[in-house]
DSSP file (Angstrom, degrees, kcal/mol; ACC not computed):
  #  RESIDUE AA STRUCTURE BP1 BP2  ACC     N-H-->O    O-->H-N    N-H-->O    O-->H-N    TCO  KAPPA ALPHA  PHI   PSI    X-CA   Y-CA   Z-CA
    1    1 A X              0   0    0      0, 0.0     2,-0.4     0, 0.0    28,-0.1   0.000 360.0 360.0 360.0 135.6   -3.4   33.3   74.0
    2    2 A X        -     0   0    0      1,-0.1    21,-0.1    25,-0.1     5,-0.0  -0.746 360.0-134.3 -97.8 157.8   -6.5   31.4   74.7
    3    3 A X    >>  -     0   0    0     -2,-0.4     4,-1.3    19,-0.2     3,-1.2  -0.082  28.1-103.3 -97.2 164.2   -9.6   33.8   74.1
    4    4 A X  T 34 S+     0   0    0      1,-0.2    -1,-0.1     2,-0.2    -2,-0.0   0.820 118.4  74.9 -70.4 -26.1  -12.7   33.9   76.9
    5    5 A X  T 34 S+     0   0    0      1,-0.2    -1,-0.2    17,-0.1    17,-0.1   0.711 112.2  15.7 -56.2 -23.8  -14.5   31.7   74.3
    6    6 A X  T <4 S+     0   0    0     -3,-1.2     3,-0.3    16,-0.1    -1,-0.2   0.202  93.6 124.5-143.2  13.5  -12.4   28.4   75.1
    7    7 A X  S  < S+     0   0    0     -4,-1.3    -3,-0.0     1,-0.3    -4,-0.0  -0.467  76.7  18.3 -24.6 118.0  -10.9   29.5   78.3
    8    8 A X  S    S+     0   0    0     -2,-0.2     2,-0.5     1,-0.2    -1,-0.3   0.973  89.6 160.9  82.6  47.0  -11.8   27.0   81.0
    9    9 A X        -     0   0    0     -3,-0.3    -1,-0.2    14,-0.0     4,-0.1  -0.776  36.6-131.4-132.7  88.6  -12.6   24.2   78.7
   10   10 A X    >   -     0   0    0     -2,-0.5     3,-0.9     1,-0.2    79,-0.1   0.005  17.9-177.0 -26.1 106.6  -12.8   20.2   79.6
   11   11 A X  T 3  S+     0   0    0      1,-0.2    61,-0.4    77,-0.1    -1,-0.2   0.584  78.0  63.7 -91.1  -6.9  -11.2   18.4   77.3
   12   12 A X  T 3  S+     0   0    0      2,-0.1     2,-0.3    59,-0.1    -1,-0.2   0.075  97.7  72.4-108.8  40.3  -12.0   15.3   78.7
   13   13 A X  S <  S-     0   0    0     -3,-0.9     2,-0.3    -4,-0.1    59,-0.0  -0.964  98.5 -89.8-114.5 146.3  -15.6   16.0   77.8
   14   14 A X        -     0   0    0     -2,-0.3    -2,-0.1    51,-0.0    -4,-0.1  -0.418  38.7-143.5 -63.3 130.0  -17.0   16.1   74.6
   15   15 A X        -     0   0    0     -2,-0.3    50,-0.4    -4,-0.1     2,-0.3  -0.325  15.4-126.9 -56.5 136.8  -17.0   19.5   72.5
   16   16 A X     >  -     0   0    0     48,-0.1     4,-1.2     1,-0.1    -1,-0.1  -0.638  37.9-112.1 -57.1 161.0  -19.6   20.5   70.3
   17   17 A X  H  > S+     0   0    0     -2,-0.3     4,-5.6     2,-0.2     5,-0.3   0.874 114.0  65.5 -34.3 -60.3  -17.8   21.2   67.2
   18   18 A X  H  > S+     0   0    0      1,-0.3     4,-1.9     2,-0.2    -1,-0.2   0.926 112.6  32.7 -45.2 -53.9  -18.4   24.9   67.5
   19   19 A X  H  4 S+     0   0    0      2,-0.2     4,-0.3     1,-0.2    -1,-0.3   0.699 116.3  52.1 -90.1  -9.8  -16.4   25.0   70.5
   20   20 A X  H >X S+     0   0    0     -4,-1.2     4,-2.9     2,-0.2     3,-0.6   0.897 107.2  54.5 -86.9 -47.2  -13.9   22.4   69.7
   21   21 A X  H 3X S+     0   0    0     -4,-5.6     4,-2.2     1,-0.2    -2,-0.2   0.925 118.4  47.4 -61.9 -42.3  -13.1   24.5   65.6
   22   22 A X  H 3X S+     0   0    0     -4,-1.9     4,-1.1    -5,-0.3    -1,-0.2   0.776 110.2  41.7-106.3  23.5  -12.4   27.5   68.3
   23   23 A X  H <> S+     0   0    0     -3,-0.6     4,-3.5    -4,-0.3    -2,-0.2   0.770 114.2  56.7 -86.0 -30.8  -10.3   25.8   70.8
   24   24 A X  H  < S+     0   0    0     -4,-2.9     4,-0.3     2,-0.2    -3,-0.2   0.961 106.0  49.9 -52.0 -53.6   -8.7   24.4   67.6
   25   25 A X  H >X S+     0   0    0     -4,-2.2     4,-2.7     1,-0.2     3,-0.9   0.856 112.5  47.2 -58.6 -51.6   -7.9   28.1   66.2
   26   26 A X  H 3X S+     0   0    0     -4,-1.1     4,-1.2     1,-0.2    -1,-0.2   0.901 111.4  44.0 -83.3 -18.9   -6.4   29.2   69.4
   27   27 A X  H 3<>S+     0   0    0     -4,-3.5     5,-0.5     2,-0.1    -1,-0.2   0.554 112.6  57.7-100.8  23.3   -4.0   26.4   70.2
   28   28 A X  H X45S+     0   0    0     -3,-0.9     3,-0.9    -4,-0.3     5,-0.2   0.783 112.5  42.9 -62.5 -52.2   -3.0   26.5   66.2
   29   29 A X  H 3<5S+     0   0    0     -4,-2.7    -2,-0.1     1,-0.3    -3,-0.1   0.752 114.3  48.7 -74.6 -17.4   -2.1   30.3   66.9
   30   30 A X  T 3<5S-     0   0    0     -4,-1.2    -1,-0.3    -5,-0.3    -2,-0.1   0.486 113.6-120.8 -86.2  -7.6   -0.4   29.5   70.0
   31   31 A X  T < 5 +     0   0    0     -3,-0.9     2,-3.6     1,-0.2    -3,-0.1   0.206  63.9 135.7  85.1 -13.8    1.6   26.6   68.4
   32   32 A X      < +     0   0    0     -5,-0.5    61,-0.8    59,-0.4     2,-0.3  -0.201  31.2 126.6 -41.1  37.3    0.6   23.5   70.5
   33   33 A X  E     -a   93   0A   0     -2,-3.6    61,-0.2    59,-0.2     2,-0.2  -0.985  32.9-179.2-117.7 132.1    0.1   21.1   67.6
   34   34 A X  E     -a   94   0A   0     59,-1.7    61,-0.6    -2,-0.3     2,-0.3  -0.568  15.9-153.4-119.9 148.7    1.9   17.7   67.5
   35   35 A X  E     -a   95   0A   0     59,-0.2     2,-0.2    -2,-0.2    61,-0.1  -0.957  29.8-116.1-135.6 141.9    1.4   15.5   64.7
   36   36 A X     >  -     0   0    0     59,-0.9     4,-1.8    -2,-0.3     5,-0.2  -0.455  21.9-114.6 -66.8 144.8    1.9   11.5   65.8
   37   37 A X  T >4 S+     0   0    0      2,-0.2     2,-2.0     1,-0.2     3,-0.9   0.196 126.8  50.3 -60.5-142.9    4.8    9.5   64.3
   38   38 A X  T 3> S+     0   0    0      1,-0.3     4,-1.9     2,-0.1     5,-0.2  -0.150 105.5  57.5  53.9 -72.1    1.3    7.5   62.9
   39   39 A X  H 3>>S+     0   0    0     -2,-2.0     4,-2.1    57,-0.5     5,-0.6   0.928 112.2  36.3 -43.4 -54.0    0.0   10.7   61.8
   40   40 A X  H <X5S+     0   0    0     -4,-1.8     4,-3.0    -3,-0.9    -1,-0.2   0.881 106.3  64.5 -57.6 -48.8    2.9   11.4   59.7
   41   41 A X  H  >5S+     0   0    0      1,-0.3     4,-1.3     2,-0.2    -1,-0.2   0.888 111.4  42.2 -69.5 -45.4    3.5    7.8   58.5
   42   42 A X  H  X5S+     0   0    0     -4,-1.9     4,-1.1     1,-0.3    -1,-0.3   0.517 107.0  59.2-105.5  12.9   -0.1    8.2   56.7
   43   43 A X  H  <>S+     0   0    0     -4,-2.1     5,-1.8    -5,-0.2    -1,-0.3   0.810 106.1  40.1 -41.4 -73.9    0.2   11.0   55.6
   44   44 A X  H ><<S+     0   0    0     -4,-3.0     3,-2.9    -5,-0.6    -2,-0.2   0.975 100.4  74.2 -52.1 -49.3    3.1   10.6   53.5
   45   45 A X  H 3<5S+     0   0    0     -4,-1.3     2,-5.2     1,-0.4    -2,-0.2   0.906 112.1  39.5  -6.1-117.5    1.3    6.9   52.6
   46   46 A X  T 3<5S-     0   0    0     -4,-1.1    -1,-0.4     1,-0.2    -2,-0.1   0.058 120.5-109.0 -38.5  37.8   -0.9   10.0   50.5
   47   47 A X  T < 5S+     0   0    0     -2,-5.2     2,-0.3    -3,-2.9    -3,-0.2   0.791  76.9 132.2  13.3  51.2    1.7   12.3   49.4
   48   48 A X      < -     0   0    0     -5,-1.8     2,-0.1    -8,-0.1    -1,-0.1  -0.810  47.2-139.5-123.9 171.3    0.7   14.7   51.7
   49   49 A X     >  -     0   0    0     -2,-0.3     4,-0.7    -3,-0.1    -1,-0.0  -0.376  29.5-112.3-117.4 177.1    2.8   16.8   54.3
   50   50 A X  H  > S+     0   0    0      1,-0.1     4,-1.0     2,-0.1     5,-0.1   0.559 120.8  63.5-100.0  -2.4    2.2   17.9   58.0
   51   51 A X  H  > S+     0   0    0      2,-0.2     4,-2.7     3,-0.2    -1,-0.1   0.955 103.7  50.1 -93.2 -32.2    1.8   21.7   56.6
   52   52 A X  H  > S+     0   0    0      2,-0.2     4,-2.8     1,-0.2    -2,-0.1   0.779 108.7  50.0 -48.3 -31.5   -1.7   20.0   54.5
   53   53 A X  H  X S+     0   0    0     -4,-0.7     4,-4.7     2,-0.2    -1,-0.2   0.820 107.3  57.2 -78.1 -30.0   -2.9   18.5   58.0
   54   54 A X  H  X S+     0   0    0     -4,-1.0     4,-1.3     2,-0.2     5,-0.2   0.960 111.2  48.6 -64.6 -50.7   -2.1   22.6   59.3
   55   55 A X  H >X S+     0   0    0     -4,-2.7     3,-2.8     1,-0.3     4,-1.6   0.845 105.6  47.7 -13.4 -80.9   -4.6   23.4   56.7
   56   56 A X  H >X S+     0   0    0     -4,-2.8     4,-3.0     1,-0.3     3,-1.1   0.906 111.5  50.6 -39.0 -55.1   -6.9   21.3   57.4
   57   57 A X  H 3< S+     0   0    0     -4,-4.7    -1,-0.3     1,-0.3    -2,-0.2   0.841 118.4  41.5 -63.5 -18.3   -6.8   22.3   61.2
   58   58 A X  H << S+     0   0    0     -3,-2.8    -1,-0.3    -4,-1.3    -2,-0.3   0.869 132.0  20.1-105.7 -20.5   -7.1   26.2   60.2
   59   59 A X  H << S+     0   0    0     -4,-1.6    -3,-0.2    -3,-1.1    -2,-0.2   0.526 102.0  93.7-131.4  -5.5  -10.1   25.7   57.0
   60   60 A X     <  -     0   0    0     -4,-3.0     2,-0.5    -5,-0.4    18,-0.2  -0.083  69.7-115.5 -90.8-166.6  -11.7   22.5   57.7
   61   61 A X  E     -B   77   0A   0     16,-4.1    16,-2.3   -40,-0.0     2,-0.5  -0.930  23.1-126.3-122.3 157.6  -15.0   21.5   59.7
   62   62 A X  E     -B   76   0A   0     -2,-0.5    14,-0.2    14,-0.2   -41,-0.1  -0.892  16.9-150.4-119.8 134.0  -15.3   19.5   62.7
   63   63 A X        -     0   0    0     12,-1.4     2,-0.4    -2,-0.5     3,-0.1  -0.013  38.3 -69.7 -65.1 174.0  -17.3   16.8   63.2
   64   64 A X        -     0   0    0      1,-0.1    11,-0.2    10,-0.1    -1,-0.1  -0.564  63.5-102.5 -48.9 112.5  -19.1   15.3   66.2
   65   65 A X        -     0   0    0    -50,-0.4     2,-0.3    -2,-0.4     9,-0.2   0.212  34.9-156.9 -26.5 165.6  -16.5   13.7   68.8
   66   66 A X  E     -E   73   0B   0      7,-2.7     7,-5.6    -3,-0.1     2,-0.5  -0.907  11.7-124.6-154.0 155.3  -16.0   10.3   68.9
   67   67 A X  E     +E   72   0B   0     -2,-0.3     5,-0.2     5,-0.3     2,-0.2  -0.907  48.5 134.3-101.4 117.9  -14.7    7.9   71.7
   68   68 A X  E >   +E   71   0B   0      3,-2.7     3,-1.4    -2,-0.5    -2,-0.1  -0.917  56.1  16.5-159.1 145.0  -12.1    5.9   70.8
   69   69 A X  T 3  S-     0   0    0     -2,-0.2     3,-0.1     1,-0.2    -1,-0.0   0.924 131.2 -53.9  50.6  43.3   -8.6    4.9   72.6
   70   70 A X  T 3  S+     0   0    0      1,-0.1     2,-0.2    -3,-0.0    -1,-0.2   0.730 121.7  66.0  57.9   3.1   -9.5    5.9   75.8
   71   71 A X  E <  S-E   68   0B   0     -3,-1.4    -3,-2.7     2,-0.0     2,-0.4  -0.919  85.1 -77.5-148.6-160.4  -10.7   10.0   74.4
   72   72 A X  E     -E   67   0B   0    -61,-0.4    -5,-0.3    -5,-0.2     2,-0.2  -0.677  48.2-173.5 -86.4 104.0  -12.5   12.5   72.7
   73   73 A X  E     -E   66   0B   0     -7,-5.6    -7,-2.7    -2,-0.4     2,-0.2  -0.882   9.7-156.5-102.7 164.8  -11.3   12.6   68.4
   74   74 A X  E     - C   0  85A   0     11,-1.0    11,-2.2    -2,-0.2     2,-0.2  -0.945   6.2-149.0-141.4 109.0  -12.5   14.9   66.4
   75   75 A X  E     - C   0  84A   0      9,-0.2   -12,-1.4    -2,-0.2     2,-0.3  -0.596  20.9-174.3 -88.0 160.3  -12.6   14.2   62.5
   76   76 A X  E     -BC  62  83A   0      7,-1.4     7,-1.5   -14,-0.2     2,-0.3  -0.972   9.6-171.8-151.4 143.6  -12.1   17.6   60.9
   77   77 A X  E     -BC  61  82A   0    -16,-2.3   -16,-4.1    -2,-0.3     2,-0.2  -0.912  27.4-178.8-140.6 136.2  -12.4   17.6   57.0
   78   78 A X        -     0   0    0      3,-1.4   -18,-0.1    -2,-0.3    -2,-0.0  -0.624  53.9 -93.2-121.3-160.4  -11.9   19.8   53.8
   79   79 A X  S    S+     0   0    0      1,-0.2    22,-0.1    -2,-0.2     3,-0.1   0.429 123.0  38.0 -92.2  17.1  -12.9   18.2   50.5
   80   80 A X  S    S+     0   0    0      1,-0.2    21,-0.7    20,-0.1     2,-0.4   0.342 123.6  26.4-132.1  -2.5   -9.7   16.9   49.5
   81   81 A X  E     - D   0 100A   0     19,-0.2    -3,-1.4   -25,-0.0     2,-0.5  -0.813  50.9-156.1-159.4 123.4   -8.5   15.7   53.0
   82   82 A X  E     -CD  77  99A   0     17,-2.8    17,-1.6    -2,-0.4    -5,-0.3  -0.804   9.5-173.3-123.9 123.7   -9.5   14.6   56.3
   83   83 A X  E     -CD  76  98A   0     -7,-1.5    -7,-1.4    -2,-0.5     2,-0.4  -0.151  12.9-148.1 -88.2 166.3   -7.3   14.9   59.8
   84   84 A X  E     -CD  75  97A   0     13,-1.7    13,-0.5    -9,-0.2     2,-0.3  -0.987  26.6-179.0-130.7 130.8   -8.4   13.2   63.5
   85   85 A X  E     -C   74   0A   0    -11,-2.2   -11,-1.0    -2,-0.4     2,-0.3  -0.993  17.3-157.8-145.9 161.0   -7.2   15.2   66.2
   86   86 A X  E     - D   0  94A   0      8,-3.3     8,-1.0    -2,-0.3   -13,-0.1  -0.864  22.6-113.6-146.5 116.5   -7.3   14.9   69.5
   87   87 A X  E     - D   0  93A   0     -2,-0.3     6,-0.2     6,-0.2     3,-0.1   0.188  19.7-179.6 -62.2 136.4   -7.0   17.5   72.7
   88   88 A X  S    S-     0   0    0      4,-1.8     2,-0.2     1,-0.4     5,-0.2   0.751  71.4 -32.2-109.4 -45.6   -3.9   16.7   74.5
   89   89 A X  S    S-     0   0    0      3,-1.8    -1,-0.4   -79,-0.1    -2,-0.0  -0.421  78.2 -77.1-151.4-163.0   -5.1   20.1   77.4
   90   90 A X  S    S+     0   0    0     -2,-0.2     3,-0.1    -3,-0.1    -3,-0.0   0.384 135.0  41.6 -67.5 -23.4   -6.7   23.1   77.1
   91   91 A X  S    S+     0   0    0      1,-0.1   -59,-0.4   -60,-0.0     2,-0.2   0.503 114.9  44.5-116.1 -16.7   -3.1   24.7   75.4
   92   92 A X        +     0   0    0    -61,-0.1    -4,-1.8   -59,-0.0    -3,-1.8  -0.953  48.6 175.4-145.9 164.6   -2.0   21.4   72.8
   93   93 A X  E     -aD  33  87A   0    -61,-0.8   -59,-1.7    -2,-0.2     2,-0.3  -0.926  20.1-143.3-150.4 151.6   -3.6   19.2   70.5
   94   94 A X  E     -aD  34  86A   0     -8,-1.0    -8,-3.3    -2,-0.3     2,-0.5  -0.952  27.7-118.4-138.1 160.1   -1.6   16.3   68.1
   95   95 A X  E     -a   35   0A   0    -61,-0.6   -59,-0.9    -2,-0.3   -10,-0.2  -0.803  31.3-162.9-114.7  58.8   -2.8   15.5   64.5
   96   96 A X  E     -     0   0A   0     -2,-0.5   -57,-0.5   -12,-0.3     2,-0.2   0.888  62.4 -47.9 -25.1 -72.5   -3.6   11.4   65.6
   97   97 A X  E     - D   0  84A   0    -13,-0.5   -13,-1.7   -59,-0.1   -58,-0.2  -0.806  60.6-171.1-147.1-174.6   -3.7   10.4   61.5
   98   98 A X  E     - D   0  83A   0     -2,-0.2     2,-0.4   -15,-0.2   -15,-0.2  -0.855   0.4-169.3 177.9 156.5   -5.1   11.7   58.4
   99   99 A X  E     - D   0  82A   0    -17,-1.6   -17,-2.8    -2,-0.2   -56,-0.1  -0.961  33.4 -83.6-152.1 173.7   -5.5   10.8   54.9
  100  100 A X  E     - D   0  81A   0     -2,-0.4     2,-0.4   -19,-0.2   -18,-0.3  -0.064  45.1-117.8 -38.6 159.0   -6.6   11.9   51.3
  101  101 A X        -     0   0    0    -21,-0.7     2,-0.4   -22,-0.1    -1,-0.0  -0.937  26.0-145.1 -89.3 133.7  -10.6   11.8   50.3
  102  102 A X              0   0    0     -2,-0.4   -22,-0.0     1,-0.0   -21,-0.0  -0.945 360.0 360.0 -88.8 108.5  -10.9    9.5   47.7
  103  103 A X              0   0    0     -2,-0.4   -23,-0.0   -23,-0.0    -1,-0.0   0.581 360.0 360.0 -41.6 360.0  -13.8   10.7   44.9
């Protein structure tokens, strides 16, 4: 259910972060997340899984948007990992790529 906080919310305008981490949180808990055949590919590429990119979506922080491919990503980052995602609606988001942080 989306909350009054991200209710009504352009997705084909840029987020602050702040409102993009809680638009993230409600269409996690609502299940709209797609991870891209891409996403996946470099993932794995890192021994990583699509339940490390859910992580990321539920503990990391988001950056400032960026324009790229015709929309809005959104890097969102812990210290071991960083995901791109990108607002599909108000209700879904997909997991573009993502890959290890390298020290």
């Amino acid at each position: 259910m989306i909350n009054d906080d991200v209710a009504m919310v352009d997705v084909g305008q840029p987020l602050k972060p702040q409102k993009a981490k809680a638009l993230i949180k409600a269409i996690r808990e609502s299940g709209g997340v797609a991870l891209s055949d891409h996403a996946l590919a470099e993932l794995a590429k890192d021994q990583l899984e699509s339940s490390d990119a859910l992580n990321v979506l539920r503990a990391g922080i988001v950056r400032e948007p960026e324009w790229e491919n015709g929309e809005w990503r959104y890097r969102v980052e812990t210290p071991r990992m960083t995901i791109v995602i990108a607002f599909d609606s108000e209700t879904e988001l997909a997991i573009v790529t993502g890959w290890r942080n390298r020290p």
